[in-house]
N, C-alpha and C positions, 0 to 999 in steps of 0.2 A: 504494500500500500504506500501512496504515497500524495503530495498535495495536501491540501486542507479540507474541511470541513463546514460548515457550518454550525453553532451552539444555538438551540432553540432555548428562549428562556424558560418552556414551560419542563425542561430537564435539571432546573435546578431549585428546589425546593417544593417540588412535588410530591405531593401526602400519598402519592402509590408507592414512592421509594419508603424504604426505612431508616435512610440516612445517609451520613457520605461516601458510605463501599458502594450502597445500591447507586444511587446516581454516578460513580465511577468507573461500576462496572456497565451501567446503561448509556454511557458517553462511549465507554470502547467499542461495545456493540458497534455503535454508530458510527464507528472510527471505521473498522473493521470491517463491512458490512460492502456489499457490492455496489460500486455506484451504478454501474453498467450492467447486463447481463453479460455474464463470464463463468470460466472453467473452471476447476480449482482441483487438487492431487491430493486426496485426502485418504490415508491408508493404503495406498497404493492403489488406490480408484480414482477413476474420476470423475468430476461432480460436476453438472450443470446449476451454476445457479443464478437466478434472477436478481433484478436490481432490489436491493434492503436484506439480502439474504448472505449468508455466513456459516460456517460449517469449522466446528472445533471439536476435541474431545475435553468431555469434563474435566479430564487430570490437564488439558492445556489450559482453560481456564481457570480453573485454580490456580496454577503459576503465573498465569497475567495478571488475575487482581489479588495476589498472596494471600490465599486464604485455602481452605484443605477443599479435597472432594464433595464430599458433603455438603460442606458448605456453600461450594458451586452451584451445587446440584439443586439444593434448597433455592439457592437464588433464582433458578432458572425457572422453574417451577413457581415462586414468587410472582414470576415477572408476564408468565405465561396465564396464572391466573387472575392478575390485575387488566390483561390485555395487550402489556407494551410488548411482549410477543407470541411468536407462536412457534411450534415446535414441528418437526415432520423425520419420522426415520425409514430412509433407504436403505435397504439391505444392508440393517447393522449400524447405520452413520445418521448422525441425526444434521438436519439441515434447519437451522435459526433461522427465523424473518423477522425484522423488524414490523411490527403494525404500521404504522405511522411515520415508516420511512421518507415518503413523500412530502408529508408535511415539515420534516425536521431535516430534510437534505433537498429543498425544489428543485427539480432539472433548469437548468441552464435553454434548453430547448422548448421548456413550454410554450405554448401557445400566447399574443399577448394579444391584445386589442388593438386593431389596427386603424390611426385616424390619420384618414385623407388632410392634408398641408391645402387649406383652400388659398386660389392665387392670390388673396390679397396678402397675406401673410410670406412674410420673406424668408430667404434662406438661410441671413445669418439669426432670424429668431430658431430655426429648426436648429442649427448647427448647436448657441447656445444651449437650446433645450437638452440637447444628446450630452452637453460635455456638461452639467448638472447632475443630470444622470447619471455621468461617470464617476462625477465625483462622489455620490452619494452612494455610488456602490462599492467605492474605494474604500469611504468611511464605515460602511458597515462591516467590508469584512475585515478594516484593521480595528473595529470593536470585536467583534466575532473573534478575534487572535487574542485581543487583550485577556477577553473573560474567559477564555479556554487557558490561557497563561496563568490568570485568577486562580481558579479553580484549581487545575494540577497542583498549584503552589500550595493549597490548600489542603491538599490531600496529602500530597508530600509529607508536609509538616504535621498532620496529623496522624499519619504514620510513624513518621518517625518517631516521636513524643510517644504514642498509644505503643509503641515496639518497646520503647526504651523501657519503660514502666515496667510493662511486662518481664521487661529483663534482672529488671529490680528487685521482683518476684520472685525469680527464679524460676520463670515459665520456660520453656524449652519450645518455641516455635515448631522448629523441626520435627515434632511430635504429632502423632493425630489429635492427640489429649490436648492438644493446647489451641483446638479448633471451638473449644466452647469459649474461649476468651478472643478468639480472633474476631468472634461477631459484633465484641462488644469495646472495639479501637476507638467507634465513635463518641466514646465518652472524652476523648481527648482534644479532639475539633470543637466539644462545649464547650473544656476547661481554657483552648485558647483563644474561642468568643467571646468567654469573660475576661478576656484579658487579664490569664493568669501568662506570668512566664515560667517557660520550662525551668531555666535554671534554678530560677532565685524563688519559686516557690512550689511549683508541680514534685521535682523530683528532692529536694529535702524534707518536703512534706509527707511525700511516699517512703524515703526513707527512716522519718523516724515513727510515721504510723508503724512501719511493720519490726522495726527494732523494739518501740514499746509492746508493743501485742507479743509478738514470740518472747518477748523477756517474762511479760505475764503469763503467759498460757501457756511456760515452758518447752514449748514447739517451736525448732529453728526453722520449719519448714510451710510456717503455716501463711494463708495467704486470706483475704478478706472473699467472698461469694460474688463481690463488684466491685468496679470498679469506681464507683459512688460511694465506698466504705472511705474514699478519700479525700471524696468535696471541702465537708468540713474542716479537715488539717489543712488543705490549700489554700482556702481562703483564709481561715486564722493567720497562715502562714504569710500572705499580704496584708493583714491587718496589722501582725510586728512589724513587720518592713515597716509600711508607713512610718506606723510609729515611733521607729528607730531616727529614720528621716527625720523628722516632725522634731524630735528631741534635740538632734544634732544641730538642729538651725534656729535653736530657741534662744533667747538668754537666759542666762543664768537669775535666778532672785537677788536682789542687794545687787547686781552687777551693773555696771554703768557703759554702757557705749558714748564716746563724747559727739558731739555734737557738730555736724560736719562743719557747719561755722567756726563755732571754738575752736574747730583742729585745725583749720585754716589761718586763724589770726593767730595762735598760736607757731604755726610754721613761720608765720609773716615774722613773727617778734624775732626768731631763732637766726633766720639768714639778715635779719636786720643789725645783731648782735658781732654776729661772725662779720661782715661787713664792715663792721664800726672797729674790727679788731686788728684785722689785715690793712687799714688805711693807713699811711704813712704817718707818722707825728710831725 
């Protein structure tokens, strides 16, 4: 594949997804997905497929949106029963179609409305009109790039942070067992909505959640049910911050700051002084 796409907005914050894997894995889809009718070499077969249509095996997309089997699997089936697609299996191979392909990828070839130039109307209004047009289609698809840029950055990040946690845990990715916490990364894309930061409060706050608990509950190995066991220490955990801040830029009681005046005519008296000292007799 290759070239771009276009991002429809109603792919992003849409109540059919369940959050930012689903919308990540329904943007690939669409990445992914045939513009054209075309062939494809899937298992050593080969597949005819039509435009909005795509053909992977579950263990491949699992490694595209890192998440297990299962997990895939469930998503696929998610997505099939909301409508965003449909499923079809050829001798053994199942072939994807986007539903709504059309509407979130328009051919370039549509049909448009076509209005006759009557003679009074001149040719540089017609020319003007065309390069408006162009412009405006220029601009959309360098929005279309931006919020596709948006977004990945987004996922990215919330990956990464939703990974690291886990790691903190001492979840083992690489595990199938660790496919019940892959589902739920997206608590990390909340925690950096609220504008928490990783460093300075997500991951010391994960870490002394689970140093005081296993210290308590004599288990080095023990880990919380969610990852919402950790909202609370994050946010306490910017509420010290500030507060450290806040202290640090306070004055002291009894303490005096002089007065940017005073400190001034006081300068003035000082080089007034030295002046009167260096002056020859």
């Amino acid at each position: 594949m290759s070239g771009f796409i276009l991002l429809h907005r109603d792919l992003i914050g849409n109540p059919q997804f369940r959050g930012k894997d689903d919308e990540y894995a329904a943007i690939w889809l669409i990445t992914n997905a045939a513009w054209e009718p075309t062939t494809a070499r899937v298992a050593g077969k080969l597949i005819s497929l039509d435009r909005g249509q795509c053909c992977f095996a579950t263990s491949f997309l699992a490694q595209a949106w890192e998440c297990s089997k299962a997990t895939a699997h469930a998503r696929l089936r998610h997505f099939e029963k909301n409508g965003f697609i449909r499923t079809e299996v050829r001798t053994g191979i199942t072939v994807i179609t986007v539903c709504k392909y059309a509407d979130y990828q328009p051919s370039t070839n549509a049909p448009r409305t076509h209005v006759r130039t009557s003679p009074e109307r001149s040719p540089n209004d017609v020319r003007t009109k065309k390069n408006e047009v162009n412009e405006v289609n220029e601009v959309n698809e360098d929005t279309a790039a931006a919020a596709r840029a948006d977004v990945n950055a987004v996922l990215d990040q919330s990956r990464l942070v939703g990974k690291t946690v886990l790691s903190l845990m001492g979840i083992d990715l690489t595990k199938l067992d660790a496919a019940h916490w892959l589902s739920k990364l997206d608590r990390a894309a909340t925690w950096l909505a609220d504008g928490f930061d990783p460093d300075l409060d997500i991951y010391p706050a994960v870490n002394a959640v689970l140093d005081r608990e296993r210290l308590s509950k004599n288990d080095p190995s023990w880990v919380p049910a969610s990852l919402r066991y950790f909202d609370r220490a994050i946010a306490d955990r910017r509420v010290e911050r500030s507060n450290k801040l806040s202290c640090r830029d306070a004055v002291p009681v009894g303490s005096h700051r002089p007065h940017p005046k005073s400190a001034s005519a006081a300068f003035d008296r000082l080089d007034a002084e030295l002046a009167a000292r260096r002056a020859p007799e």
